[in-house]
N, C-alpha and C positions, 0 to 999 in steps of 0.2 A: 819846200817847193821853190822857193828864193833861191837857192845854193841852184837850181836848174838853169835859170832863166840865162846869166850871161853868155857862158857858152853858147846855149841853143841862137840865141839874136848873133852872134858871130859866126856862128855855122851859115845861119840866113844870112847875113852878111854882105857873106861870100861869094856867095852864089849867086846872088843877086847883083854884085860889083862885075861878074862874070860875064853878066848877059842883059843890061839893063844899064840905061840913063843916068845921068844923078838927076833928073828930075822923078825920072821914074823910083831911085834910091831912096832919095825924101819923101817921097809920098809911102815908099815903102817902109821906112824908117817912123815916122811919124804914125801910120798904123799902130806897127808894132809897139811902138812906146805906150800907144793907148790901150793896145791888148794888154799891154805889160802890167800898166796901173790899172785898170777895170780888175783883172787877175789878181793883184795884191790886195786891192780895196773887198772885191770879196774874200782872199782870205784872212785877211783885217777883220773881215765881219762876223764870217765864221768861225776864227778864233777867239775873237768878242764873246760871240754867242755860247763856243762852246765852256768859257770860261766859268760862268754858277753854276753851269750842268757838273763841272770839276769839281766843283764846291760841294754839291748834293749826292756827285757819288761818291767823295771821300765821307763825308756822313753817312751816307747810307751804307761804307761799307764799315765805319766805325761801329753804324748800329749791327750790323751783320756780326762783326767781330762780337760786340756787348751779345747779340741774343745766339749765337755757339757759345758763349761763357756761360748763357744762363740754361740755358740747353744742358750743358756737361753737368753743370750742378742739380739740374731737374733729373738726368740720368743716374745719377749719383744717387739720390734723396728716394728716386723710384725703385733705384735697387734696394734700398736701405728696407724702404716699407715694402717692396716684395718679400725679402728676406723675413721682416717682422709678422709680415701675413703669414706664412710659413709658418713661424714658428705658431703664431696665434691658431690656425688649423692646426698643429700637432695635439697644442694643448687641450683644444677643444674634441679633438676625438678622444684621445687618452681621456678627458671629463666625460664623454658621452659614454665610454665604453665605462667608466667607473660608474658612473650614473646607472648604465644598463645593470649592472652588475647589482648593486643595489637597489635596483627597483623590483627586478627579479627575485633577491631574497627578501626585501619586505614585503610581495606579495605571494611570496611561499608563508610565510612569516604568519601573515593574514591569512592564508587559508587554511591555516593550521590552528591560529584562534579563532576561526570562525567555524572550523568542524569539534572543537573544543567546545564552543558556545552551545552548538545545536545542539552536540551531544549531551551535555549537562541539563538544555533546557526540556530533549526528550526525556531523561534520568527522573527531571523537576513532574515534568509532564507525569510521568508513571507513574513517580512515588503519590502527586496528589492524587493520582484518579485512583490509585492504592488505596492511599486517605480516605476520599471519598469513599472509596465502596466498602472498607474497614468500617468508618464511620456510619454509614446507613444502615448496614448489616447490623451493629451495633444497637441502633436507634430500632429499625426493625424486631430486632430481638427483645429489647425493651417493648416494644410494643404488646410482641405477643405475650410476654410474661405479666402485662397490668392487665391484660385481657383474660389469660388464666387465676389472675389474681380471683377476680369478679365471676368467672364462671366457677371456680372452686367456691366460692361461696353462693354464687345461686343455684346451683347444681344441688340436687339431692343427696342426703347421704350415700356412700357406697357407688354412684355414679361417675366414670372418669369421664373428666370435660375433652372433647376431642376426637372421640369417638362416636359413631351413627347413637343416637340414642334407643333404648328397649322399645318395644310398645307400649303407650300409653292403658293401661287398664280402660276398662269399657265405663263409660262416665254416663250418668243421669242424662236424659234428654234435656238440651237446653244448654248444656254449658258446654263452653270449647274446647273443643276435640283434642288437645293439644297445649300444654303452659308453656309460658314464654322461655323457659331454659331449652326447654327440647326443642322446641323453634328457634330459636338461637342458635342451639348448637348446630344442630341439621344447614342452616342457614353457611354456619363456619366450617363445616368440613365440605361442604361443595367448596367455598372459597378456595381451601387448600388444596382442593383436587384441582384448582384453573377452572371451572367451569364458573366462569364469572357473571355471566348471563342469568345460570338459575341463580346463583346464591345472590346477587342484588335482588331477582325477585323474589328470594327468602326474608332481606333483611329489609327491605321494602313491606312486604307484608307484617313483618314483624314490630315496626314502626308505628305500623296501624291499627295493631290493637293493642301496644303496649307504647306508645309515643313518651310517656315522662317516667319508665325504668332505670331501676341503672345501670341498665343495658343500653341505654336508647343512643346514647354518644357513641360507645364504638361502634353498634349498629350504622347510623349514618355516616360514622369514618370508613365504613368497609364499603359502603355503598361507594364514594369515592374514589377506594382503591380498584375495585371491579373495572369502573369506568378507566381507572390507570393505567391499570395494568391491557387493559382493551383496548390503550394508546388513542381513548378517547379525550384528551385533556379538557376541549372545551366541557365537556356534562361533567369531567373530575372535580374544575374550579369551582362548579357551582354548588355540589356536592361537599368539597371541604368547606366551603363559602357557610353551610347550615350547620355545619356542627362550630363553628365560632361561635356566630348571630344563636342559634339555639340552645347552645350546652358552653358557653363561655366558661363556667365554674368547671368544666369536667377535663380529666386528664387526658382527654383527645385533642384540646385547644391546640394546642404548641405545635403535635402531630401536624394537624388540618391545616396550618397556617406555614408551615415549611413545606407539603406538598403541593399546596398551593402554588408557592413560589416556585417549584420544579418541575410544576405543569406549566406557567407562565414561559417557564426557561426552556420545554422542549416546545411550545409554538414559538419559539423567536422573540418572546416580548419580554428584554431584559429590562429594560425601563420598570415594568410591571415587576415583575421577579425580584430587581434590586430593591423596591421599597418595601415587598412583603418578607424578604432573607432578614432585611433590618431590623425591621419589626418584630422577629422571633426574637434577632441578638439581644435588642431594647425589653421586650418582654418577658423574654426564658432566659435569662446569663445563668450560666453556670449548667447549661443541662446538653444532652448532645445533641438536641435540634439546634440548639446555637452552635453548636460546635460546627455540625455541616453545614451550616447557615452562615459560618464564614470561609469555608472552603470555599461553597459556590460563588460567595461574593469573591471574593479572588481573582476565580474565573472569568466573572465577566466585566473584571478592570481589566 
């Protein structure tokens, strides 16, 4: 703005030498010298002033330069690790998709030992309840052969056990119309026909006038079984319960006390069942009420 000023005061000058005083010059002169320094003193000033502002924008545009440098390398570093995300998503679905892949076949895997498992445990399942019923069949059949043991020998000559008995010949007033084989037996072939009703009330009667034969055990063991097989369990337990307590010496024991326990087992009360199954194995080893007396235990672990 300096480089202005000469000229322009000699232009004024001029023009004013044209048409004006020199007093009027001087005064005019004298002005202008002061407009002239007022003018330079403020741009003195302003120069002054604008002088740290020079200072604070070269820094600031130093830091502008430093933070585009650090910018390019942020750009740089963020490509790097997009790039690396990239790749970490590839590997991670290629893992998932391996993953799927194997989780798929070890849950085929699994379901394929687990229709394995059922299957062998229904195969287990069968063979024991085979077991069982082999076994009781067995025990059964035992049964009824010490029972024909005994009625072959109470039985009269020439009479087969088993069958309705003849008529009794016509007997002296006074004595019973009927001996305890034939009431027995009568008693035992309703049993066979299911008609469990009369034959307890056979073997019942026959209890009562013949209580210490040695009949009287399997007598009370059938009584028992009536109620059993009438899917009466409660009056069964109580029933094998008398031939323990009353005929402990006689070959029904063993019998009484494993039906017992599978009377207990069809009301629900294993607790009951499990101590009386024991009980056979601890008392009868070696015979086949222990035998199904560890089946059922089996069962109900």
């Amino acid at each position: 703005m300096r480089r202005f000023l000469p000229p322009l005061f000699m232009i004024l000058l001029a023009s004013v030498v044209g048409c004006a005083t020199t007093d009027d010059l001087r005064r005019v002169h004298g002005e202008l010298n002061y407009r002239i320094q007022t003018a330079n003193e403020k741009i003195d000033a302003v120069e002054r002033g604008f002088a740290p502002l020079r200072g604070e924008i070269a820094e600031l545009r130093g830091e502008i330069e430093k933070t585009n440098e650090a910018l390019k390398s942020l750009r740089g570093s963020q490509a790097d690790l997009r790039a690396e995300i990239a790749e970490i998503r590839g590997h991670l679905q290629q893992n998932r998709g391996l993953a799927e892949g194997l989780r798929d076949e070890t849950r085929k895997e699994i379901a394929a030992v687990s229709a394995k498992v059922s299957k062998r445990e229904e195969e287990e399942k069968a063979l024991r309840e085979k077991l069982d019923n082999l076994a009781f069949k067995i025990s059964f059949i035992e049964n009824f052969l010490e029972i024909g043991k005994k009625e072959e020998t109470a039985a009269p000559a020439g009479e087969k056990v088993g069958k309705p008995p003849a008529a009794p010949p016509k007997e002296a007033p006074g004595k019973v119309k009927t001996d305890k084989e034939s009431l027995y037996a009568a008693a035992y072939e309703l049993f066979k026909q299911a008609k469990y009703d009369k034959a307890r009330e056979g073997f019942e009667n026959f209890l009562k006038l013949y209580p210490d034969s040695e009949l009287s055990d399997n007598a009370q063991f059938w009584i028992g079984e009536c109620y059993y097989f009438d899917k009466n369990y409660e009056k069964a337990i109580v029933e094998y319960d008398k031939v323990s307590k009353n005929f402990p010496e006689g070959n029904k024991a063993p019998y009484a006390l494993l039906k017992q326990g599978l009377s207990f087992m069809k009301l629900g009360d294993n607790a009951s069942a499990k101590l009386l199954l024991q009980q056979v194995v601890k008392d009868y080893p070696n015979t086949s009420q222990a035998r199904i007396a560890r089946v059922k235990l089996l069962e109900i672990k």
